[in-house]
C-alpha positions as CSV (number, residue, x, y, z in Angstrom):
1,X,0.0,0.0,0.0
2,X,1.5,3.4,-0.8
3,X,2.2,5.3,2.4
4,X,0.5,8.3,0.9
5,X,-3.1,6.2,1.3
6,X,-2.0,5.2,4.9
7,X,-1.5,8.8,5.7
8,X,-5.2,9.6,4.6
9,X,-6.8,6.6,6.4
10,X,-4.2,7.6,9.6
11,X,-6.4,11.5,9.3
12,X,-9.5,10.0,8.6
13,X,-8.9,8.0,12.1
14,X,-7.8,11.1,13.6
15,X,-11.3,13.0,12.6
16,X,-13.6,10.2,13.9
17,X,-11.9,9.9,17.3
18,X,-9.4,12.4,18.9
19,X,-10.8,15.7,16.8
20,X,-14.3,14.5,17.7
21,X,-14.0,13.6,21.1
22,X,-11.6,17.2,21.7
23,X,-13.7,19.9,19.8
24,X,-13.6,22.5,22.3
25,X,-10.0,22.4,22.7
26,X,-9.3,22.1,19.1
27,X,-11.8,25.5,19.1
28,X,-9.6,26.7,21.5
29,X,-6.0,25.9,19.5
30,X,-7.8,27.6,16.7
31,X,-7.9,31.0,18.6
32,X,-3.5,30.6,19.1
33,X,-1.0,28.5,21.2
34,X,0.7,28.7,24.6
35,X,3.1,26.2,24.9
36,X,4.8,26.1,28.1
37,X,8.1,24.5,26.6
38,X,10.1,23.6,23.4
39,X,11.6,20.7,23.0
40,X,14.6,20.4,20.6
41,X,14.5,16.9,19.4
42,X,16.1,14.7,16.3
43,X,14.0,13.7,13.8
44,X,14.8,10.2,14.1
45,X,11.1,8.5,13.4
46,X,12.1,6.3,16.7
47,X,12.1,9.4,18.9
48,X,8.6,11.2,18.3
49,X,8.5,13.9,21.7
50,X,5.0,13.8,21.7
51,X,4.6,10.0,22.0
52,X,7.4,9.8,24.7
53,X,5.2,12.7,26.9
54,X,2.2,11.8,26.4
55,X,1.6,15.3,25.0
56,X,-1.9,16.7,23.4
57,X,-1.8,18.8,20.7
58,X,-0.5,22.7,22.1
59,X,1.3,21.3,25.1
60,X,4.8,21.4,23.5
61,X,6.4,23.7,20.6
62,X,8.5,20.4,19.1
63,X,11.7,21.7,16.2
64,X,13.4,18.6,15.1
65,X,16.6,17.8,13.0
66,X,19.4,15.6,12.7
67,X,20.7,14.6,16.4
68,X,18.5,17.0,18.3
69,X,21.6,20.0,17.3
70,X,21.2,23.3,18.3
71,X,23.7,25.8,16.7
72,X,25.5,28.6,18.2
73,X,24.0,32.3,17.8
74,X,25.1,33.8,14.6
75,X,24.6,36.9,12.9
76,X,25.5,36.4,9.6
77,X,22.2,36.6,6.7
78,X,21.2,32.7,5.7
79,X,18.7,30.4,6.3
80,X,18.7,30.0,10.0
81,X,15.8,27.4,10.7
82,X,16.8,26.4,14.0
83,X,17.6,29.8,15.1
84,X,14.3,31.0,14.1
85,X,12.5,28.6,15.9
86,X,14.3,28.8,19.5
87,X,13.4,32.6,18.4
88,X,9.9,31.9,18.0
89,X,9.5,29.9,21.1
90,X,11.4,32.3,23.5
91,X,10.6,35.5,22.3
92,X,7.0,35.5,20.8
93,X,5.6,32.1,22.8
94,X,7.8,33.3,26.5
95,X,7.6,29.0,26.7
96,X,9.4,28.9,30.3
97,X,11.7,25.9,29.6
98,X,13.9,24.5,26.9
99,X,14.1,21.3,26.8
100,X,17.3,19.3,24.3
101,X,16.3,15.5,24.0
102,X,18.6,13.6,22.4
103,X,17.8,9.7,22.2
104,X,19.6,6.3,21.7
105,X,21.1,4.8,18.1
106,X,21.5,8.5,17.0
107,X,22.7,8.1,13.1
108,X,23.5,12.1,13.2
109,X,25.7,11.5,16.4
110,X,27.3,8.0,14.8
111,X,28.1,10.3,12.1
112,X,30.2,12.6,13.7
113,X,31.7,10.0,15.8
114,X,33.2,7.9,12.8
115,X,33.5,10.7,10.8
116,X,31.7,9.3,7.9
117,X,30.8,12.3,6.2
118,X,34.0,14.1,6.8
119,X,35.3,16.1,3.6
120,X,32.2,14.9,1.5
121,X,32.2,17.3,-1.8
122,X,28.8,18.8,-2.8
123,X,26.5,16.2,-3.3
124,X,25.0,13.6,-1.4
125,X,26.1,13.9,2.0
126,X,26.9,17.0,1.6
127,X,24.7,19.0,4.2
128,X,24.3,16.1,6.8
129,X,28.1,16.4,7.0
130,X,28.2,20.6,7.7
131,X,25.3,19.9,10.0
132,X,27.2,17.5,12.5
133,X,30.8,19.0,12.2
134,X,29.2,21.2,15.3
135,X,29.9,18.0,17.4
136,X,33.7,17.9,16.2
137,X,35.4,18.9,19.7
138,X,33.2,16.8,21.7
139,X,33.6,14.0,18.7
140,X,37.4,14.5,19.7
141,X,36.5,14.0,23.5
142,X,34.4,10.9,23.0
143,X,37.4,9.4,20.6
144,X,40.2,9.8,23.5
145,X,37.9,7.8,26.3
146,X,36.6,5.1,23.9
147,X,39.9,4.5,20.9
148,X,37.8,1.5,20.1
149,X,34.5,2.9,19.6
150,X,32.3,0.6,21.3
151,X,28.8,0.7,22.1
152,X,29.7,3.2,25.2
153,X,31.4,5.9,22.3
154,X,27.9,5.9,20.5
155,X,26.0,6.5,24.1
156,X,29.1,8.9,25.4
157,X,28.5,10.8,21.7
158,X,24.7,11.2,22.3
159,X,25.6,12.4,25.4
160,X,28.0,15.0,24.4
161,X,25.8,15.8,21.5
162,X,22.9,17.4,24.3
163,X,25.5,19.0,26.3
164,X,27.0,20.5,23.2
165,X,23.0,21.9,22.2
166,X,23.1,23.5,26.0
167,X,26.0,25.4,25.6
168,X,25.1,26.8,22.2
169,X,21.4,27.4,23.0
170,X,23.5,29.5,26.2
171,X,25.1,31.4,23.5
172,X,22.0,33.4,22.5
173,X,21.5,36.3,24.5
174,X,17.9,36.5,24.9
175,X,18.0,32.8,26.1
176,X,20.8,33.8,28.6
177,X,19.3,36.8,29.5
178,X,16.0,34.9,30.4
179,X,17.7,32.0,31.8
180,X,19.5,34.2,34.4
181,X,16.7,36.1,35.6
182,X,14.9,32.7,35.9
183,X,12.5,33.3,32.6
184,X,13.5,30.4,30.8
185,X,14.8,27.2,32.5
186,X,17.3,24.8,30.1
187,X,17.0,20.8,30.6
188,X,19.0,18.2,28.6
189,X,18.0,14.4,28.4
190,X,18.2,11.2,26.6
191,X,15.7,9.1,25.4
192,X,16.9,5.1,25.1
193,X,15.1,3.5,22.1
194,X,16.0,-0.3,23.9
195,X,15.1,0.4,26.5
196,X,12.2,2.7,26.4
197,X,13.2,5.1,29.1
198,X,14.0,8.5,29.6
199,X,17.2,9.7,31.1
200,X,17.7,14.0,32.7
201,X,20.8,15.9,32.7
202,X,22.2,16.5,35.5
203,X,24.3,19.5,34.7
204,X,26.1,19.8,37.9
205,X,27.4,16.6,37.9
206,X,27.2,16.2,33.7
207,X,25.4,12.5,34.2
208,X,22.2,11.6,33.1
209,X,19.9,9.6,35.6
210,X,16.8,7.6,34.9
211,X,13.6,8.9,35.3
């Protein structure tokens, strides 16, 4: 069956039960949003935010891309989509918290760790390559405490990966500025596809526990 037709019987599902049975919020959606929080997740198909949370539609303000990255601030004219959205979210939606999830079997984080996109010419592989060199000096980290690049490199580079995203969402002043008079709070965490649980940053001690 073409996915396409799938999609359309998926909606038509949607229509009959949660639209019907949730008119009045769906009226209430339709006057504008206030999400209390963004999540900046991957868009890894295994790792859908608002399956893990539970979340109806207007909790969350959700901007997803490869390895849950967020760059540093930058001036410079371009297509900033990432930028735009923590934008959006802080400035014009004032969502309280900022939450980077970043989940197990990354293929955006595997990337930078093995470097398999490393001086890839325009072409195929060209973007996903620029995307992920962001994760180069933790990628250098994660090399020097795992030479053999064992499962524990791949979890030790997801890690990094959401500690990297913190300290370049800190680089934006209006998230700094917020964060420091206690207007937006910043969270980091990793979701395990085996196992199906959710792990928090602790930042103070740069561990993630288990929910």
């Amino acid at each position: 069956m073409p996915y396409m037709k799938q999609l359309i019987e998926g909606y038509r599902r949607f229509r009959e039960n949660d639209w019907a049975h949730e008119r009045a919020r769906w009226a209430e959606l339709a006057e504008g949003q206030h999400p209390q929080v963004m999540i900046l997740a991957c868009g890894d198909s295994r790792s859908d935010p608002s399956q893990i949370f539970d979340a109806k539609p207007g909790e969350m303000f959700v901007a997803r891309n490869i390895a849950a990255l967020a760059p540093p601030y930058e001036t410079s004219s371009g297509f900033h989509g990432v930028s735009a959205a923590l934008e959006f979210a802080v400035t014009q939606l004032n969502v309280g918290e900022l939450l980077v999830m970043g989940h197990g079997m990354c293929g955006g984080c595997a990337a930078a760790l093995t470097g398999n996109f490393d001086d890839v010419p325009p072409g195929e592989g060209h973007f996903i390559g620029d995307w992920v060199r962001m994760l180069d000096d933790a990628r250098d980290k994660v090399r020097a405490r795992h030479p053999q690049l064992d499962r524990a490199a791949f979890l030790d580079m997801e890690h990094e990966a959401v500690k990297v995203s913190l300290a370049n969402l800190r680089t934006f002043p209006w998230i700094a500025d917020r964060e420091k008079d206690g207007r937006v709070k910043l969270h980091g965490a990793h979701f395990s596809i085996s196992e199906g649980r959710l792990y928090v940053l602790d930042e103070a001690e740069g561990t993630f526990r288990p929910v």
